[in-house]
N, CA, C and O atoms as a printed pandas DataFrame, in Angstrom:
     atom_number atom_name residue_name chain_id  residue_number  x_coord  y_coord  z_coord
0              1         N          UNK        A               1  -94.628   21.600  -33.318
1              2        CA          UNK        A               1  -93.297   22.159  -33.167
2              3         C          UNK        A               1  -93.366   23.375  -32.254
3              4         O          UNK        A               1  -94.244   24.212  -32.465
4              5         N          UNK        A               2  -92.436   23.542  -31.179
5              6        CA          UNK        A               2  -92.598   24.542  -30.363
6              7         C          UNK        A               2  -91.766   25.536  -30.761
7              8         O          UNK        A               2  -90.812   25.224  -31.474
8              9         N          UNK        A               3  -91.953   26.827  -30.406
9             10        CA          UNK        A               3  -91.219   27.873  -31.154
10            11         C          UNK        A               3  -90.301   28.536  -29.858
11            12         O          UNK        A               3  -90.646   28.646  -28.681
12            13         N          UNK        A               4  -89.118   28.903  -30.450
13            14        CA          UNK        A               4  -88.263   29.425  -29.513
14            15         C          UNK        A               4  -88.155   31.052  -29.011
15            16         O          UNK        A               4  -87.905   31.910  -29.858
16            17         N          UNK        A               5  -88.321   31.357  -27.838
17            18        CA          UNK        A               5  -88.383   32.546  -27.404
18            19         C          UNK        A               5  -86.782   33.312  -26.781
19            20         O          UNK        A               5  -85.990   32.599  -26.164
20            21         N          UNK        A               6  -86.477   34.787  -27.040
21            22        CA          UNK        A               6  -85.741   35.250  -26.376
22            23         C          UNK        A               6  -85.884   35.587  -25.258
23            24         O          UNK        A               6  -86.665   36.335  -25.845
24            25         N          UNK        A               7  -85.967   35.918  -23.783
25            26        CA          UNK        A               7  -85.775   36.423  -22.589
26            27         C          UNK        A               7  -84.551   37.071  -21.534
27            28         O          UNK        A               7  -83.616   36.492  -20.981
28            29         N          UNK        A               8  -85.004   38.638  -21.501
29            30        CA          UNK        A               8  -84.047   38.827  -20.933
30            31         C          UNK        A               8  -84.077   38.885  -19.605
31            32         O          UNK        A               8  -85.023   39.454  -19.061
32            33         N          UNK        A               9  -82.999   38.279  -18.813
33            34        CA          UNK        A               9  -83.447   37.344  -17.813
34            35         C          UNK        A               9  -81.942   37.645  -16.710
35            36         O          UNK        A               9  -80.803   37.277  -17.000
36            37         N          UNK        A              10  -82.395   38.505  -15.248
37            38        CA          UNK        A              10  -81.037   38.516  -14.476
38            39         C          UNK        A              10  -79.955   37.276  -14.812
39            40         O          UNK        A              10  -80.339   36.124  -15.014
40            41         N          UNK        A              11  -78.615   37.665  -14.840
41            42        CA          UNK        A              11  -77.380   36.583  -15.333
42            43         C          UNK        A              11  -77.642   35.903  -14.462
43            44         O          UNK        A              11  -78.197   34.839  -14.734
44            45         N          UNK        A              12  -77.306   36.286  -12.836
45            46        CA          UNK        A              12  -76.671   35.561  -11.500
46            47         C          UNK        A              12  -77.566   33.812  -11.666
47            48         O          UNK        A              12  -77.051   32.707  -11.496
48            49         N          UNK        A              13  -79.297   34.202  -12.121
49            50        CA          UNK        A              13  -79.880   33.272  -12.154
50            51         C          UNK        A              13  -79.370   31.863  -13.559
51            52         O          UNK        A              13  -80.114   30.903  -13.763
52            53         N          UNK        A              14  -78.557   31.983  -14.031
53            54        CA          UNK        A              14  -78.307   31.085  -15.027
54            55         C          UNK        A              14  -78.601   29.868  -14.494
55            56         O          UNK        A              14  -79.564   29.159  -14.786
56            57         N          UNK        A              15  -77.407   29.566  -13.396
57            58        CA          UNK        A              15  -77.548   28.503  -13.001
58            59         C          UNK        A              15  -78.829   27.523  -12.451
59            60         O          UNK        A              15  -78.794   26.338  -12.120
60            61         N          UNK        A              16  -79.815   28.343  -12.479
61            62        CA          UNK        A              16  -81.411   28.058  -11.668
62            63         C          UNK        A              16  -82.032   28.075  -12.923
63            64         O          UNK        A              16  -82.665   27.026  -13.045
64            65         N          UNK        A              17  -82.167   28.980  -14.174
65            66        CA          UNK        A              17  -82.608   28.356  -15.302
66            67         C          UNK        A              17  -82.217   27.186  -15.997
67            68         O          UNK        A              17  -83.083   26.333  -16.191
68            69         N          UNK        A              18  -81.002   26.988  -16.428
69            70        CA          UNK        A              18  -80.233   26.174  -17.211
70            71         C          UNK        A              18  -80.293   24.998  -16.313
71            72         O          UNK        A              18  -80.691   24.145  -17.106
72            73         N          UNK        A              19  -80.173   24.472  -15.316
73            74        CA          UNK        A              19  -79.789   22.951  -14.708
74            75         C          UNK        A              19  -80.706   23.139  -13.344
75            76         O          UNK        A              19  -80.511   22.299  -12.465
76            77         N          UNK        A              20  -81.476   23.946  -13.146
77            78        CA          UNK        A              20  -82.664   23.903  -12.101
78            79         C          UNK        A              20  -82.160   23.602  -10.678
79            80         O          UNK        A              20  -82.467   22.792   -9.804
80            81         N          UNK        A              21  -81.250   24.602  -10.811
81            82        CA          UNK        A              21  -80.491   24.887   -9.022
82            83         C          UNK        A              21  -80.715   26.015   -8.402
83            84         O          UNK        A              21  -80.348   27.131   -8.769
84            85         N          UNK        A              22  -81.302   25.747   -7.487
85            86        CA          UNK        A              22  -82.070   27.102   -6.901
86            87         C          UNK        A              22  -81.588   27.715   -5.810
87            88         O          UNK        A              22  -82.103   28.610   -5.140
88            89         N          UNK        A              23  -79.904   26.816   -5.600
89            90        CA          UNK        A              23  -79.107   27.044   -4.535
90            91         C          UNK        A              23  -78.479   28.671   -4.727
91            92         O          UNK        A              23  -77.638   29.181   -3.987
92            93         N          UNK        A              24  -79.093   29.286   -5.855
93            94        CA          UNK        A              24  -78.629   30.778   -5.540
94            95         C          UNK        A              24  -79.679   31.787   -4.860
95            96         O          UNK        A              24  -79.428   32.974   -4.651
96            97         N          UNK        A              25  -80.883   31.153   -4.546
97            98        CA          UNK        A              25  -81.860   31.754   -4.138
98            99         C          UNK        A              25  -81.287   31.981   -1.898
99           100         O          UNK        A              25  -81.744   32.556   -0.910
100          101         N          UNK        A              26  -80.457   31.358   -2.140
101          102        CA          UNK        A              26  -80.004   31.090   -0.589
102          103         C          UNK        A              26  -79.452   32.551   -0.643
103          104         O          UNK        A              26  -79.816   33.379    0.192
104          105         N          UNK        A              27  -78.428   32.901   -1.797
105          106        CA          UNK        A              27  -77.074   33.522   -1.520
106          107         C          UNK        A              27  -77.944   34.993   -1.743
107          108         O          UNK        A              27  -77.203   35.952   -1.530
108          109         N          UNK        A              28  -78.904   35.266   -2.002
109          110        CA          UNK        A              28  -79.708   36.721   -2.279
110          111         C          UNK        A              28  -80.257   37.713   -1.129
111          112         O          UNK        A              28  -81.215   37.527   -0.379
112          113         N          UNK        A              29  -79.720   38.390   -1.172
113          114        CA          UNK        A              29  -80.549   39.177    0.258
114          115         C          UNK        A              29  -81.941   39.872   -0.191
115          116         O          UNK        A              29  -81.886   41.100   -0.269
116          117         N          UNK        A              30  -83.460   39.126   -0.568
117          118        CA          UNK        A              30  -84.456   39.419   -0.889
118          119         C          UNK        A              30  -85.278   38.430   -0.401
119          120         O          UNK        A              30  -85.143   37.390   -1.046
120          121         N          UNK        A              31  -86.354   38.334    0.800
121          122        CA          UNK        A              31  -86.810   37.397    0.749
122          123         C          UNK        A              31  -87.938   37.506   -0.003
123          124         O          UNK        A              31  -88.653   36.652    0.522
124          125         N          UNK        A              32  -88.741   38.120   -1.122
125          126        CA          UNK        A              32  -88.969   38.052   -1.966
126          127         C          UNK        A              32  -88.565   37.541   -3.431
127          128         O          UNK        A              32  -89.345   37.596   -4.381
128          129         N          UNK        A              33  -87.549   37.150   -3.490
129          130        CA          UNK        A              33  -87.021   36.814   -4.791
130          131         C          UNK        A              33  -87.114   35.669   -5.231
131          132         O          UNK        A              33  -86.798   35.341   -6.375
132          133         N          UNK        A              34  -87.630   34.817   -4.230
133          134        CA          UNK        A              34  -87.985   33.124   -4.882
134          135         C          UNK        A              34  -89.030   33.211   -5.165
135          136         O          UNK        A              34  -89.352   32.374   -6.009
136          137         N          UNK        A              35  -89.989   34.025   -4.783
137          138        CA          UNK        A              35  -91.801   34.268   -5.446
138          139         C          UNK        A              35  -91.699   35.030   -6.351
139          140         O          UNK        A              35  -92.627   35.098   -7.157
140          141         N          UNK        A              36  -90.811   35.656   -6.472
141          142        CA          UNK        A              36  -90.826   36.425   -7.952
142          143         C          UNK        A              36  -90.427   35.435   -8.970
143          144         O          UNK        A              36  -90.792   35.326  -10.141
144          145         N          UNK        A              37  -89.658   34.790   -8.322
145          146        CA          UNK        A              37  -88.794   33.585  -10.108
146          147         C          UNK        A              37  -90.211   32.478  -10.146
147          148         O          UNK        A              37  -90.795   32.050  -11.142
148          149         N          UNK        A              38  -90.421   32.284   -9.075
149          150        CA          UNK        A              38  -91.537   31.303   -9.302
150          151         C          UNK        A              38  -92.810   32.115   -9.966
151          152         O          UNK        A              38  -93.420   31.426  -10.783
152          153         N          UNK        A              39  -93.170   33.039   -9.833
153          154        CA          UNK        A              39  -94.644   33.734  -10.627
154          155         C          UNK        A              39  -94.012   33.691  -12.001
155          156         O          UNK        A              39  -94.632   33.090  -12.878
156          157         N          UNK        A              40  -92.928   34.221  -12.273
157          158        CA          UNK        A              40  -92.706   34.442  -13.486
158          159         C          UNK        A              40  -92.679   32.780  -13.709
159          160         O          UNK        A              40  -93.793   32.315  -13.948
160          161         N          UNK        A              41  -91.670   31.896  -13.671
161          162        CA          UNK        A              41  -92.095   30.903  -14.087
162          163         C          UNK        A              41  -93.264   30.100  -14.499
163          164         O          UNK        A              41  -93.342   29.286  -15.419
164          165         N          UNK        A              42  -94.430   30.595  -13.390
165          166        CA          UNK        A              42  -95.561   30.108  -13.422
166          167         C          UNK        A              42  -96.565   30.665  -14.855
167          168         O          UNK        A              42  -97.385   30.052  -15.539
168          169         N          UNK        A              43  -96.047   32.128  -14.917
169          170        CA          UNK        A              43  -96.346   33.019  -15.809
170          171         C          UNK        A              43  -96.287   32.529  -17.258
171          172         O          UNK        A              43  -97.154   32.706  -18.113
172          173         N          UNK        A              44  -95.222   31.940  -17.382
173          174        CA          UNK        A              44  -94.602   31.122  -18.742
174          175         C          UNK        A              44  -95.080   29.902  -18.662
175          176         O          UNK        A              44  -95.369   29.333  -19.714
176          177         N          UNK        A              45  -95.214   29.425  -17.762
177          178        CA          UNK        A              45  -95.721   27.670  -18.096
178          179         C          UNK        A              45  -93.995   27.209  -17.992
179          180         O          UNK        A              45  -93.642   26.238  -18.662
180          181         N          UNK        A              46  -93.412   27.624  -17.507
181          182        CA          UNK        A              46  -91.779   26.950  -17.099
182          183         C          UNK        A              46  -91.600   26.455  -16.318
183          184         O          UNK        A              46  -92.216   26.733  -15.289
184          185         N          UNK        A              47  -90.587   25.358  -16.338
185          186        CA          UNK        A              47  -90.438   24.478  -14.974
186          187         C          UNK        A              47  -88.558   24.701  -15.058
187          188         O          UNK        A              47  -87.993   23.715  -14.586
188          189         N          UNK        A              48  -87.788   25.565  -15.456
189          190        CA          UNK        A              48  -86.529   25.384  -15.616
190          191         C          UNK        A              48  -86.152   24.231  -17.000
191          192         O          UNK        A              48  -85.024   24.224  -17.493
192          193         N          UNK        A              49  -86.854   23.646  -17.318
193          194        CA          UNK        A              49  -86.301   22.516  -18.440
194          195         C          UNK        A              49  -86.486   23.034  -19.802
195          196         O          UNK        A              49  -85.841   22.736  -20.807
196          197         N          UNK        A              50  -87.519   23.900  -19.673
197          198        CA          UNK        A              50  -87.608   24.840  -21.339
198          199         C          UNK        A              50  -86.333   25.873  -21.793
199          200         O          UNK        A              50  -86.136   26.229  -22.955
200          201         N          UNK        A              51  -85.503   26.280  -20.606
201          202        CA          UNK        A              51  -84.977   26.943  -20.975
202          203         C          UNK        A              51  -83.523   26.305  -21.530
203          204         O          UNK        A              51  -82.833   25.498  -20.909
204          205         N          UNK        A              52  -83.321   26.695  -22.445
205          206        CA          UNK        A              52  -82.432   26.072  -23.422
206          207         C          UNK        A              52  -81.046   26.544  -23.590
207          208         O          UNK        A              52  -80.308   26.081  -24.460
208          209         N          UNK        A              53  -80.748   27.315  -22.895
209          210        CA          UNK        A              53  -79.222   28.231  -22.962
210          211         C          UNK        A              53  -79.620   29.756  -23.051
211          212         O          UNK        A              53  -80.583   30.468  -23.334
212          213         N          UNK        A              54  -78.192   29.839  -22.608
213          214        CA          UNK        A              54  -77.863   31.584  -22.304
214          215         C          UNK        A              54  -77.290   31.969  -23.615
215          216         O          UNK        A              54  -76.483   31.203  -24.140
216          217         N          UNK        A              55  -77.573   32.909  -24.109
217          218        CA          UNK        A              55  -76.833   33.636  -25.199
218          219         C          UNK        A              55  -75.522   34.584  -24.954
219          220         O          UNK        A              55  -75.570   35.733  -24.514
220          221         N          UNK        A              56  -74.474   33.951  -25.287
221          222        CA          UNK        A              56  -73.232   34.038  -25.072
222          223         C          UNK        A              56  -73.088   36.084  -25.699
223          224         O          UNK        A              56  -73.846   36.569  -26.539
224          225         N          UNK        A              57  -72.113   36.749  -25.094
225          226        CA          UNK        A              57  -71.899   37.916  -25.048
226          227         C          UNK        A              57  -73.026   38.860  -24.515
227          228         O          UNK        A              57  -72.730   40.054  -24.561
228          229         N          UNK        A              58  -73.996   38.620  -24.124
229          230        CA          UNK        A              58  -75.030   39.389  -24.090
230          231         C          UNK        A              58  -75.410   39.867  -22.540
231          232         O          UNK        A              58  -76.426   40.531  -22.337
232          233         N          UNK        A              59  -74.530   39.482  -21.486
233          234        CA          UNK        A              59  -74.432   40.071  -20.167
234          235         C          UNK        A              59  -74.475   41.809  -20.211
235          236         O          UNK        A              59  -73.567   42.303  -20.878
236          237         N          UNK        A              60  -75.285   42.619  -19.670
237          238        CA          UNK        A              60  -75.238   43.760  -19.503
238          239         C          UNK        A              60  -76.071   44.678  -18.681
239          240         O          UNK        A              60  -77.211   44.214  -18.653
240          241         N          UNK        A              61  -76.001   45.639  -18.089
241          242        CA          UNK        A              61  -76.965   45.976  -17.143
242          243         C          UNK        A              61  -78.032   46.511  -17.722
243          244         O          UNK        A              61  -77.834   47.234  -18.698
244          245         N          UNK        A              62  -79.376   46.286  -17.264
245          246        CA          UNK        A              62  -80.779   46.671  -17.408
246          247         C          UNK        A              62  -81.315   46.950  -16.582
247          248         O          UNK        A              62  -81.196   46.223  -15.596
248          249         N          UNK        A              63  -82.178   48.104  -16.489
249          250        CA          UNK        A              63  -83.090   48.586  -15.891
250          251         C          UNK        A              63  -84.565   48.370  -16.326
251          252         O          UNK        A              63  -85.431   49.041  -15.764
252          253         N          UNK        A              64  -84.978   47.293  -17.491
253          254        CA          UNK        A              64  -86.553   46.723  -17.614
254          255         C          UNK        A              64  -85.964   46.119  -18.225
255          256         O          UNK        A              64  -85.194   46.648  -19.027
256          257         N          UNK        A              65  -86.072   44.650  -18.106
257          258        CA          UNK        A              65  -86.165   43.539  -18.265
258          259         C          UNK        A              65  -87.161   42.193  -18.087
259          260         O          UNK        A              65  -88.201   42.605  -17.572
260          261         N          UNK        A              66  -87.219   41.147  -18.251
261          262        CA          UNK        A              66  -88.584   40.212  -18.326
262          263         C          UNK        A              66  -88.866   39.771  -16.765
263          264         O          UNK        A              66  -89.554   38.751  -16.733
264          265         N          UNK        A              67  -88.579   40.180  -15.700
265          266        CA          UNK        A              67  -88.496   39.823  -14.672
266          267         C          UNK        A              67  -88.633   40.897  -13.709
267          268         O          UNK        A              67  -88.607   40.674  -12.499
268          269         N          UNK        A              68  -88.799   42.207  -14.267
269          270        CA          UNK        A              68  -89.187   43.872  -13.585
270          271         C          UNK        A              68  -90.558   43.864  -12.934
271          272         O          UNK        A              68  -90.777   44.333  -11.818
272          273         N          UNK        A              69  -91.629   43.190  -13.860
273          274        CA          UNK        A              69  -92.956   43.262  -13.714
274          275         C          UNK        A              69  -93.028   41.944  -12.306
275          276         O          UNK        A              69  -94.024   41.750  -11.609
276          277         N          UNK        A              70  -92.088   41.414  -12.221
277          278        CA          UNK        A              70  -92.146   40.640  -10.850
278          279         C          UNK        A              70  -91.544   41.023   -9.803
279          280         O          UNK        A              70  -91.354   40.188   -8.919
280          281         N          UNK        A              71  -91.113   42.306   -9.636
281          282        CA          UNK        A              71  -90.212   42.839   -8.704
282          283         C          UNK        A              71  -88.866   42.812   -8.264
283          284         O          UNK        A              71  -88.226   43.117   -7.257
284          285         N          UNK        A              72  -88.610   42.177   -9.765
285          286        CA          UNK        A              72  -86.522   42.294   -9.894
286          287         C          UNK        A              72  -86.376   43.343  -10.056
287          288         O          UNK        A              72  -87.158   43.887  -10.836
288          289         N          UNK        A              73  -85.496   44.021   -9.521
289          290        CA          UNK        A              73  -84.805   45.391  -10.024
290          291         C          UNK        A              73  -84.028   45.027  -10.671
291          292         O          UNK        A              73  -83.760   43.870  -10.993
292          293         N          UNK        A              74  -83.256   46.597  -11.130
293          294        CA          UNK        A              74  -82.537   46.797  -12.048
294          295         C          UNK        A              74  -81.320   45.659  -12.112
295          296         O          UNK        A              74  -81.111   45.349  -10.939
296          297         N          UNK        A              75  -80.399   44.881  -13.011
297          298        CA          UNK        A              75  -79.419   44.010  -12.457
298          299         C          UNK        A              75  -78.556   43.551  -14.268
299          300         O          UNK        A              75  -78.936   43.836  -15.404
300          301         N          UNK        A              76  -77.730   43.024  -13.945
301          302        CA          UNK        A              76  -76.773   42.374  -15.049
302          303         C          UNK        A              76  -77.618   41.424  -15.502
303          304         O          UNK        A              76  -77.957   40.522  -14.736
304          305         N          UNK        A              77  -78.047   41.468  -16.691
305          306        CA          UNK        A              77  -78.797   40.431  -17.585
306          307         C          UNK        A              77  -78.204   39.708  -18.274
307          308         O          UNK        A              77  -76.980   39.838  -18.287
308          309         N          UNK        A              78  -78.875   38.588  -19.176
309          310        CA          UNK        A              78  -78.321   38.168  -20.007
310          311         C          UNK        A              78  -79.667   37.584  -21.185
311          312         O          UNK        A              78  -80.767   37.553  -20.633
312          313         N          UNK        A              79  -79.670   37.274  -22.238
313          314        CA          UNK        A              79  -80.894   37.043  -23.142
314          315         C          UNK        A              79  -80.570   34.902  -23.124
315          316         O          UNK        A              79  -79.530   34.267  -23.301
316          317         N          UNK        A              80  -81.719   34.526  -22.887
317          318        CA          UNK        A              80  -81.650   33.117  -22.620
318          319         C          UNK        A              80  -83.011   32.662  -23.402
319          320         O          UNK        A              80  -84.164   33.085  -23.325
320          321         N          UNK        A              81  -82.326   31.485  -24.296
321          322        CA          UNK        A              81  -83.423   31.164  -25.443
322          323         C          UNK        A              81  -83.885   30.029  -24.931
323          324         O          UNK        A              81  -83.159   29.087  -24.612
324          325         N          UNK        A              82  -85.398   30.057  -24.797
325          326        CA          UNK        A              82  -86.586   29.464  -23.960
326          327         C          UNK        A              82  -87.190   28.548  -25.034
327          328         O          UNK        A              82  -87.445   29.311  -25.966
328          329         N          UNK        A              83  -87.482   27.535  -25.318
329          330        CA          UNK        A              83  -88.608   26.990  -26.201
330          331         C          UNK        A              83  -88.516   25.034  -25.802
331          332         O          UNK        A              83  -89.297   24.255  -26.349
């Protein structure tokens, strides 16, 4: 049985966790920011299909979050349950 994790995880990216569309990686002015989602992914053993939904109300701005140590800055989060 696999166990379910919380992550707090930039919002904008929902759509690239939840249904594995990476068509927001276009709309970002970082060309760093697709090697950052990918290390972290890689980091977790994730391919986009573990992640299981966004946790509803929980959008808010952060300054350390699960995605800092990859060179996201500060940004509107949201907590998205992984397992």
């Amino acid at each position: 049985m696999k166990t379910q994790e919380v992550y707090t995880l930039p919002t904008e990216l929902a759509s690239l966790f939840i249904n594995g569309d990476w068509s927001i990686v276009d709309y970002i002015d970082d060309e760093h920011y697709e090697e950052s989602i990918n290390a972290f992914l890689k980091e977790l053993e994730l391919d986009g299909v573990d992640i299981i939904d966004i946790v509803e109300d929980t959008n808010r701005f952060v300054k350390y979050h699960d995605m800092a140590d990859y060179g996201v800055l500060a940004c509107d989060c949201s907590d998205y349950v992984v397992g």
